[in-house]
N, C-alpha and C positions, 0 to 999 in steps of 0.2 A: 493190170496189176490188181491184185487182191488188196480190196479196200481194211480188211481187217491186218495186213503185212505193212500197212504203213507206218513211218514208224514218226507216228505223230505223241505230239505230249498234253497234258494238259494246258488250259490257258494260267499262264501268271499273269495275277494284276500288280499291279504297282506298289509299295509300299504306302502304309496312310501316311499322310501329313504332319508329322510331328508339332509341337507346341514351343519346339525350340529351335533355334531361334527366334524370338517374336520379331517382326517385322519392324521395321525402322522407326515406324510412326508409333507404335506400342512403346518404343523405348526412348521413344522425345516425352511422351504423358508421362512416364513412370518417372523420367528424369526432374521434369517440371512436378510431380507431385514431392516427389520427394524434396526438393529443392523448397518445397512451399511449407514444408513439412519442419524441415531444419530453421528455416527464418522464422514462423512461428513458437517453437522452444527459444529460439533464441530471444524475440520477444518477450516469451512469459517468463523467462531467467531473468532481462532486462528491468522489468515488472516489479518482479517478486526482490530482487536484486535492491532497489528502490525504495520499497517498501521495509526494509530491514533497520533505517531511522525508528519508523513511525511505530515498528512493533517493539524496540526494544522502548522507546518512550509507555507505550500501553503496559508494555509488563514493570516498568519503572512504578506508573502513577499507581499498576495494583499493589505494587511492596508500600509506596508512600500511606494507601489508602488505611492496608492493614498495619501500618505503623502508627498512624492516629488513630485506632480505632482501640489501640492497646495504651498509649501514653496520654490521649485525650489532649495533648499538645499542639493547639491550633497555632501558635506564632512558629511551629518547628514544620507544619504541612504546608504553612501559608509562604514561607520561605523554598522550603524544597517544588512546592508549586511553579512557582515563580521561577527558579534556577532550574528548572524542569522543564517549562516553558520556553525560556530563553533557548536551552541549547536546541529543543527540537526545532524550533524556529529556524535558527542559523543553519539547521539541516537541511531545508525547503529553500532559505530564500537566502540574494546575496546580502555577504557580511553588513556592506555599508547601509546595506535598506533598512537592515533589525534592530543591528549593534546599538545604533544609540539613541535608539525610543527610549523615552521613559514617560512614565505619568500618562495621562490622558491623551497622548498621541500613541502609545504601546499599545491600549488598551482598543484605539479607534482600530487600529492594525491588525489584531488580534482577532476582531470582529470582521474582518477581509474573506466573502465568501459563506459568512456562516449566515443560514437561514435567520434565525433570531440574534439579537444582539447582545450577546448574555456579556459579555465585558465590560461596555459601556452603559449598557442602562439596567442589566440582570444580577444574580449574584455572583460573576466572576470580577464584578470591580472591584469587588472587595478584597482581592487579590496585590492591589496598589497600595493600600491603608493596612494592611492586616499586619503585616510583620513588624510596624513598627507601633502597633497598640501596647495597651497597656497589660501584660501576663496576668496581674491579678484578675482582667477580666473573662479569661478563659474564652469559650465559644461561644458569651451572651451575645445574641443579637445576631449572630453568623448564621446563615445558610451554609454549612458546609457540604451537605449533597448539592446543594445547587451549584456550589464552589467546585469541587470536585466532578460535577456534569457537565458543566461548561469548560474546565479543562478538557476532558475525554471529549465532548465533540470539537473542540479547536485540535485536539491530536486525530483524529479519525477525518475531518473532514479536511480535502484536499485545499491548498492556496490555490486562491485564487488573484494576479494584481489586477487592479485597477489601471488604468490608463489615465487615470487624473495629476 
């Protein structure tokens, strides 16, 4: 037989290996990433979620700030301080812990966690004595940036308890 009568074809190779479907182990990773993926959102919603006390207290104290700063009414910042303080407190911690400080044990409280002690021995003690001073004496004698700095870092810095 005549080699050029044969009735041969060319060689087919095989089709390449496509990228779908990925292999079993490709889609356990994908599945645990994504899984890792959703728990993380879900944590920083949780988070953020949380923190919606603490921000709307921050945006409270700046209305408070810019309201003395127009009336010059310290017994009116020195009270909404305080009524300011309480509820964000009762937001962090349980009722019965907060609820019924008052005086020199609110104030020990209040200093729970903060680097310096601006409650008890700073100018946020003045916080205890202020509203029920005397009006005609206005803001003599008051720190009230320091009053107003040591609220903002007791709203900004997290509770911490004690174990005592």
């Amino acid at each position: 037989m005549d080699p050029e009568q044969l009735p041969l074809r060319d060689l087919h190779l095989p089709p390449e290996i496509g990228g779908w479907p990925p292999a079993p182990g490709w889609l356990v990773l994908l599945a645990i990433l994504a899984a890792g993926l959703v728990w993380l959102l879900y944590r920083s919603w949780l988070r953020w979620r949380a923190g919606r006390p603490r921000r709307a207290a921050l945006r409270q104290l700046s209305q408070l700030k810019r309201a003395y700063q127009e009336s010059g009414n310290i017994q009116r910042l020195s009270i909404d301080l305080s009524e300011l303080l309480r509820r964000a407190m009762l937001a962090y911690a349980p009722r019965n812990e907060v609820a019924g400080l008052s005086g020199k044990h609110w104030l020990a409280w209040l200093d729970q966690g903060m680097d310096k002690k601006a409650f008890t021995d700073g100018a946020g003690k003045m916080i205890e004595s202020l509203p029920y001073r005397n009006p005609a004496l206005g803001a003599q004698g008051v720190d009230v940036d320091g009053l107003l700095d040591a609220v903002y870092r007791r709203l900004r810095t997290p509770i911490t308890r004690s174990t005592s």
